[in-house]
N, C-alpha and C positions, 0 to 999 in steps of 0.2 A: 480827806477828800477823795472820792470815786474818781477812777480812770474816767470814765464816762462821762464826766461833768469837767474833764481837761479841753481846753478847744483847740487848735492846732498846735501854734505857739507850744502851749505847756507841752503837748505830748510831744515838739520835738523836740525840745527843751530837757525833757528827761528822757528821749533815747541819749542824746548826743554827749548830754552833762554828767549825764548820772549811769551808775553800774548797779542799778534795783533791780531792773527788771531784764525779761529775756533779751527785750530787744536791746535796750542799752547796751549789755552782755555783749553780744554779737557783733555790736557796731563796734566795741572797743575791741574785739576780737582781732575785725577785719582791719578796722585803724594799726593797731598793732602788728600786724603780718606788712600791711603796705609801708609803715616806716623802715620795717626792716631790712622788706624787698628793697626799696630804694637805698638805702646804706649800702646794702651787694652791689646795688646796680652801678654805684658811685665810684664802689672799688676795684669791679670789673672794669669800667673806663677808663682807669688811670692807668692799666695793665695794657701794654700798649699791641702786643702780638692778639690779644681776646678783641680787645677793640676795633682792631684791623678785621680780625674774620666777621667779627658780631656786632659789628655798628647799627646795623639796620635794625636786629632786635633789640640793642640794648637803648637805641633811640627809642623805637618804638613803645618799648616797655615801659620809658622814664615818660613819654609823655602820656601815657595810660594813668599813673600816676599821680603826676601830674596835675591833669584834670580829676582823680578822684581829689587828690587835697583842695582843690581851687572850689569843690563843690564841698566839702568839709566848711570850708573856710567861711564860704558863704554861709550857709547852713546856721552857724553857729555864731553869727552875727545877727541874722534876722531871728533867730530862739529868743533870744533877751532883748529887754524891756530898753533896755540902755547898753547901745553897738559898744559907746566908746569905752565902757568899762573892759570888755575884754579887746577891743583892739589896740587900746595902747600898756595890756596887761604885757606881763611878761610870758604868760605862752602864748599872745594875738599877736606878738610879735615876730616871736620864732616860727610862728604859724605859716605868716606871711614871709619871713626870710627864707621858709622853705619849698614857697609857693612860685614866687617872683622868677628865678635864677630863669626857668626855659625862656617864658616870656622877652625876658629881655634882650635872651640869646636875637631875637628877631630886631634889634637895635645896632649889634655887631656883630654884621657880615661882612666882607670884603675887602678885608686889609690883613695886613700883620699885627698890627696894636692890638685889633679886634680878635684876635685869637687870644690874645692874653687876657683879655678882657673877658672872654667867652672863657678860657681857665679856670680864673678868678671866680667868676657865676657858678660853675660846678662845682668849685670849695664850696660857696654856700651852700648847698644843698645834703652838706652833714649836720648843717645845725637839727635835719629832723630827727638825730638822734633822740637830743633832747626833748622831742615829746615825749619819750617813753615816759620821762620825769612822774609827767602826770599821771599814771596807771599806779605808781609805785608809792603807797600810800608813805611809809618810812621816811622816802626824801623829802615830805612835806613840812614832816617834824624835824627834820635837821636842819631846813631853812631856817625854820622857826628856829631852833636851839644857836644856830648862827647868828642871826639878826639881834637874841636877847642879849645875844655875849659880844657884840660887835665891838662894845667899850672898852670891854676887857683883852681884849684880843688884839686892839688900836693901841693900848697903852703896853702892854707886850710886845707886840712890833715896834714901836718906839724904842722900849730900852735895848732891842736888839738893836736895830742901828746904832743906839749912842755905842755899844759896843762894839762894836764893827769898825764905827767911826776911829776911836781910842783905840783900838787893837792896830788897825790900819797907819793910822799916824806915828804908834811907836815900834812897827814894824819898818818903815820908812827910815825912821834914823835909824836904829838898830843895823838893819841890812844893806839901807844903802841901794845905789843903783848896780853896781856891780854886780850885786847877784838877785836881780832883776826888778827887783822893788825900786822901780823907776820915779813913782808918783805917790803922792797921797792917795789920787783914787783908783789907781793900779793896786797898792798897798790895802787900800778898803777892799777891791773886787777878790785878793787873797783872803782876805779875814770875813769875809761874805761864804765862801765855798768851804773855810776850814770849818767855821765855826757849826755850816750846815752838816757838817762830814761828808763833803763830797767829795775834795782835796782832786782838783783836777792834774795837779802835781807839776803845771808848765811853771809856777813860781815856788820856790821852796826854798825855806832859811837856810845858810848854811854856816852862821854861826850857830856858837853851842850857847849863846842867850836868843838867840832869834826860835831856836829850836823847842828852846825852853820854852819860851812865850807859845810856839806853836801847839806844844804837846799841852798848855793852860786852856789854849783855846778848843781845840777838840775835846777836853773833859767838860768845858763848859758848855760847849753845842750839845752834847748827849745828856745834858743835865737839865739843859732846856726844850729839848725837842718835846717832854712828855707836858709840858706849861701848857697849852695851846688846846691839847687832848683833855685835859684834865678840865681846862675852860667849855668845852664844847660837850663835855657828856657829863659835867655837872648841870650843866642848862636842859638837855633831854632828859635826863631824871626828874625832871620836875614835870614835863610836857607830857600831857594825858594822851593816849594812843584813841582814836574813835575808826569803828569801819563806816561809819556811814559816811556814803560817798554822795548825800544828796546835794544841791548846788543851785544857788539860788536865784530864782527866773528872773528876777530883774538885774545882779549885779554881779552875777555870774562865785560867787561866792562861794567856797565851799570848807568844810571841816568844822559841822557844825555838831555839837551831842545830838547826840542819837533822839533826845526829846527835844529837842526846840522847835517851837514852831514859829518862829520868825526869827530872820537872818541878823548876824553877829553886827554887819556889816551896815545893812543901808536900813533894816527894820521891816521888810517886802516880807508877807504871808508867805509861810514855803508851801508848795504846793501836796507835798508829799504827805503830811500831817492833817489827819484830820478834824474838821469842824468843831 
């Protein structure tokens, strides 16, 4: 289908959506640059001597910002057929948790709580890290490769705990409260740290069977740390890599092969493809 026979909708739809064309291009250029900026802007504020000289521009700057993402936001709501598909998606959400934090700043003023409050609202505003997510074609396919192997990965984590649990438990009698293995789940929170190899080292056996059991359990954390990896990039070898980045005007859809001409998804004509 011709650019020309798109009506507004579609063509904002594939600037905003889509990386085809120039303008798309640009738009995620500058989207790109302003999430960044505002990541600086976040960590400059926390810097409390910067903040004190540069409050006024760095206020300034974040509500520039700001209002670009609150007009992003919108934008990309009224593009598609169907809002609520991308506003209760998982980047319409981060979208908006990254939009919200100023706004509400104007809810809490005038107290001490309300600073904390107001605190608390500037941590949100790292979640717009993760839009980068979406530019990065790669992490799309490792959701994917996570989500196929979620089962696998559930019942893995399972048998680590039964072990943790069982290592935990006869580390308790073994060692005893004496030398610090006060509890069951004192005694699990040890065999949770040995087994990862982290060994924070504030509990540690000091018999020569507790020792034993230790030295079992870090061979077996390093024996299984590569389980998980080996789950996770057996599943992306199997997942097709596509650049097309087109995205689909009614359900916002996208990672579709490079030939389809209607979406995986809801079944909507993609606009990109022609007649």
């Amino acid at each position: 289908m011709d650019n020309k026979t798109l009506n507004w909708r579609d063509k904002l739809h594939e600037v905003i959506y889509e990386a085809d064309t120039p303008a798309g291009k640009l738009f995620d250029i500058a989207l790109l640059f302003a999430i960044l900026m505002s990541i600086v802007l976040v960590m400059l504020e926390s810097v409390e001597t910067i903040d004190n000289k540069y409050h006024h521009i760095l206020y300034v700057s974040e509500w520039i910002i700001t209002i670009f993402f609150s007009i992003e936001y919108i934008l990309r709501i009224i593009s598609i057929k169907t809002p609520s598909k991308y506003i209760f998606s998982f980047y319409g959400i981060i979208d908006l948790l990254s939009t919200i934090p100023m706004y509400l700043t104007f809810f809490f003023v005038g107290s001490h709580s309300s600073l904390i409050a107001l605190r608390a609202l500037r941590l949100l505003r790292v979640f717009r890290i993760l839009k980068v997510s979406r530019y990065i074609g790669e992490s799309n396919q490792l959701i994917k490769a996570l989500n196929a192997s979620k089962a696998k990965i559930g019942v893995f984590l399972y048998f680590v705990l039964i072990i943790c649990i069982i290592l935990g438990s006869v580390m308790y009698f073994v060692e005893g409260a004496e030398n610090g293995f006060t509890s069951i789940p004192r005694s699990i929170y040890w065999s949770i740290v040995t087994l990862t190899t982290v060994g924070y080292g504030d509990i540690a056996p000091q018999t020569a069977l507790g020792q034993f059991i230790a030295s079992i359990t870090v061979i077996i954390g390093y024996a299984i740390i590569a389980i998980p990896t080996g789950i996770v990039s057996s599943e992306m070898t199997k997942k097709e890599v596509h650049l097309n980045t087109q995205s689909c005007s009614n359900c916002s859809y996208s990672g579709h092969k490079d030939d389809a001409e209607f979406c995986y998804n809801c079944g909507n004509k993609l606009k990109g493809n022609k007649e």
